[in-house]
C-alpha positions as CSV (number, residue, x, y, z in Angstrom):
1,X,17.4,9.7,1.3
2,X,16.0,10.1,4.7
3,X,12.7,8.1,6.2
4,X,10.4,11.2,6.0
5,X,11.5,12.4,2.6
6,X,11.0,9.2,0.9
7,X,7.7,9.0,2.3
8,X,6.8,12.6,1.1
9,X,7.9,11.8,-2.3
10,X,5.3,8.6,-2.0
11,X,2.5,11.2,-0.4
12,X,3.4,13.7,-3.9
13,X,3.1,10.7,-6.1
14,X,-0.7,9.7,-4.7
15,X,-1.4,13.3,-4.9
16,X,-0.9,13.5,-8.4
17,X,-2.4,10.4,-9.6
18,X,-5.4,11.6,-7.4
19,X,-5.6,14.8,-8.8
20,X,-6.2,13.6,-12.4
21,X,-9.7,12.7,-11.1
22,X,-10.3,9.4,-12.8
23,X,-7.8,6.9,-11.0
24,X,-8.8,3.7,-10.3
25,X,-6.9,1.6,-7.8
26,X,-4.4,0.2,-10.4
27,X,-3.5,3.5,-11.0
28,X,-1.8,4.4,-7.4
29,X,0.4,0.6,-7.5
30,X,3.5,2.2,-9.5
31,X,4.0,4.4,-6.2
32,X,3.4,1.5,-4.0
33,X,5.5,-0.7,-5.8
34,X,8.5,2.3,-6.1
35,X,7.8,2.9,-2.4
36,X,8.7,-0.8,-1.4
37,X,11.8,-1.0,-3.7
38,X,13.3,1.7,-2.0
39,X,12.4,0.7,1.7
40,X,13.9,-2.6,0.5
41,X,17.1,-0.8,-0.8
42,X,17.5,1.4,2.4
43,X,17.0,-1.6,4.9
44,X,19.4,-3.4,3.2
45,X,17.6,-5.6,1.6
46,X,18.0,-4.6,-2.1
47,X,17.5,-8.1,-3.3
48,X,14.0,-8.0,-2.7
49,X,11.8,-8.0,-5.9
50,X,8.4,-6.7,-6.0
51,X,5.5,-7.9,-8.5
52,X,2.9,-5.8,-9.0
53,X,-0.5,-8.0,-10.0
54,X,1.0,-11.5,-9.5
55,X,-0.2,-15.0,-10.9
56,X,-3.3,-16.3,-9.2
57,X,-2.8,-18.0,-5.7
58,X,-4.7,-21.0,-4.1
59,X,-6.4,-17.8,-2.3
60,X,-7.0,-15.7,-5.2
61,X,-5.0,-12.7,-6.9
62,X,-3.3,-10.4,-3.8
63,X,-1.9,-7.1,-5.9
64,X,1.4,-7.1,-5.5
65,X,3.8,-10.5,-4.1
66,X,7.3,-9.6,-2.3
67,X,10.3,-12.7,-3.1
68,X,13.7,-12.9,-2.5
69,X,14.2,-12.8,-6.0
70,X,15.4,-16.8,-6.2
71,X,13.1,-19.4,-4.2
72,X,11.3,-17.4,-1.4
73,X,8.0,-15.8,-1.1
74,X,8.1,-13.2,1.6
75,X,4.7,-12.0,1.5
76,X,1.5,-10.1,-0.4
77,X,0.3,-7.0,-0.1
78,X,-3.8,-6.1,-1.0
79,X,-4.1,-2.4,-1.9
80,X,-7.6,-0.9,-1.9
81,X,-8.4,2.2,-3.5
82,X,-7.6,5.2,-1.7
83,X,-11.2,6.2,-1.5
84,X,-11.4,3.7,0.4
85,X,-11.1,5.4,3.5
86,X,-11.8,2.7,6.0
87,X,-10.5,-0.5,6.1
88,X,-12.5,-2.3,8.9
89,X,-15.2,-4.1,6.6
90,X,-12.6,-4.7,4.2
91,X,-10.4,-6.4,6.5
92,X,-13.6,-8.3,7.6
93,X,-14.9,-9.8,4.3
94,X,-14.2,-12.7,3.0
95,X,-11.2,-12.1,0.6
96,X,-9.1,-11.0,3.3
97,X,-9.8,-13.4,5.6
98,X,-8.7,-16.1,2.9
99,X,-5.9,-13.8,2.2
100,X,-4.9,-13.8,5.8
101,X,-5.0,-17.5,6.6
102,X,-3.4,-18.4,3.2
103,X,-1.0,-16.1,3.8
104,X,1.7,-15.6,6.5
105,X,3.2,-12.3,6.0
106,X,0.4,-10.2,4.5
107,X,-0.2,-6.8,4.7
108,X,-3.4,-4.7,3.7
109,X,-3.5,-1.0,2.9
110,X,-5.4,1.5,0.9
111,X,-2.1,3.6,0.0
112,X,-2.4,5.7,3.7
113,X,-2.8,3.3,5.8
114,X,-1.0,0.1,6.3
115,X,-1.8,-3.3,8.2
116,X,0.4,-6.2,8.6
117,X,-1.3,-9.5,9.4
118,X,1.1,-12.5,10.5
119,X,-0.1,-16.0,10.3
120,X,-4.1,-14.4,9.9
121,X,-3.5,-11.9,13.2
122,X,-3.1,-8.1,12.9
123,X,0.6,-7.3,14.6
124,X,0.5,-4.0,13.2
125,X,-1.2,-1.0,12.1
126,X,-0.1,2.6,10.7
127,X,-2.1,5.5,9.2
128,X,0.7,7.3,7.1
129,X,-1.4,10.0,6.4
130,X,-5.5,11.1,6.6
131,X,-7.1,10.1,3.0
132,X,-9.6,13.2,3.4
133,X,-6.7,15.2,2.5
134,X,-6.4,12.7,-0.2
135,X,-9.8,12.2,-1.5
136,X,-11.7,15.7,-0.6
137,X,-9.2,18.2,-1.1
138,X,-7.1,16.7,-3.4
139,X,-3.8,17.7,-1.9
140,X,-0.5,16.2,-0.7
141,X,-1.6,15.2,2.8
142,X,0.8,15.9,5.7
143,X,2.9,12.8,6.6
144,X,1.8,11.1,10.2
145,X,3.8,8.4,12.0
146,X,7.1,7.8,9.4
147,X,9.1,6.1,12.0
148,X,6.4,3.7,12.8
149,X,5.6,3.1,8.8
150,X,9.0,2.7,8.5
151,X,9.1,-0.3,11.0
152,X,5.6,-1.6,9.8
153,X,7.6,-2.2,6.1
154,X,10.7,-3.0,7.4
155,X,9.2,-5.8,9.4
156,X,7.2,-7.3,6.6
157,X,10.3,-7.1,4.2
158,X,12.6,-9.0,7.4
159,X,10.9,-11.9,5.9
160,X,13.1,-12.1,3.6
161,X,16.0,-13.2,5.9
């Protein structure tokens, strides 16, 4: 499956789950998590697990932790609700800035857009697609920047190597 389809599947996935009208954040991980099994797969990297609401940390409980499936931590991932339209204050508060120092490989993302912190620094930032079309209209929102989203999650997964 090529790039842009597999991320218009994930877009169609939010959309429905949005479109129910009472989703709550833990209801948009199963697409997230399906999402990163299948970037994984397609990067060649099919023996990276995903856990979706992992143990707690020594920072807290990020939603979802990537391993290697043996002995490795690659990274976490904190998902806001997609309502959440802007992630500046979030990305500013101080959760995430325990996150991001605890953390090496840690990305941030309200479903649409994605931001990949290495070592507490932003490296990387991609809005997939605009959560108006999400939130206010309630429809599949055209897919924005796929080659770059595809490098943002390959290069959080290339931990793994």
């Amino acid at each position: 499956m090529n790039r842009k389809t597999l991320f218009n599947r994930y877009l169609l996935n939010l959309t429905e789950v949005a479109r129910r009208g009472d989703a709550r954040e833990e209801s948009f991980y199963t697409s997230l998590e399906d999402l990163l099994e299948q970037v994984a797969q397609a990067t060649g990297r099919a023996h990276v697990h995903v856990t979706t609401l992992p143990k707690s940390t020594e920072a807290g409980n990020p939603d979802f932790r990537l391993w290697n499936g043996t002995d490795s931590i690659i990274g976490y991932i904190e998902a806001k609700n997609p309502v959440q339209e802007n992630l500046d204050h979030i990305e500013t508060s101080e959760q995430l800035h325990r996150y991001r120092w605890t953390f090496p490989n840690l990305i941030l993302t309200n479903f649409l857009e994605f931001r990949l912190y290495r070592d507490g620094e932003l490296v990387d930032s991609v809005l997939a697609a605009r959560p108006y079309v999400l939130n206010q209209l309630r429809a599949a929102p055209p897919l924005e920047n796929a080659d770059k989203l595809w490098d943002l999650l390959e290069r959080a997964l290339a931990e793994s190597k």
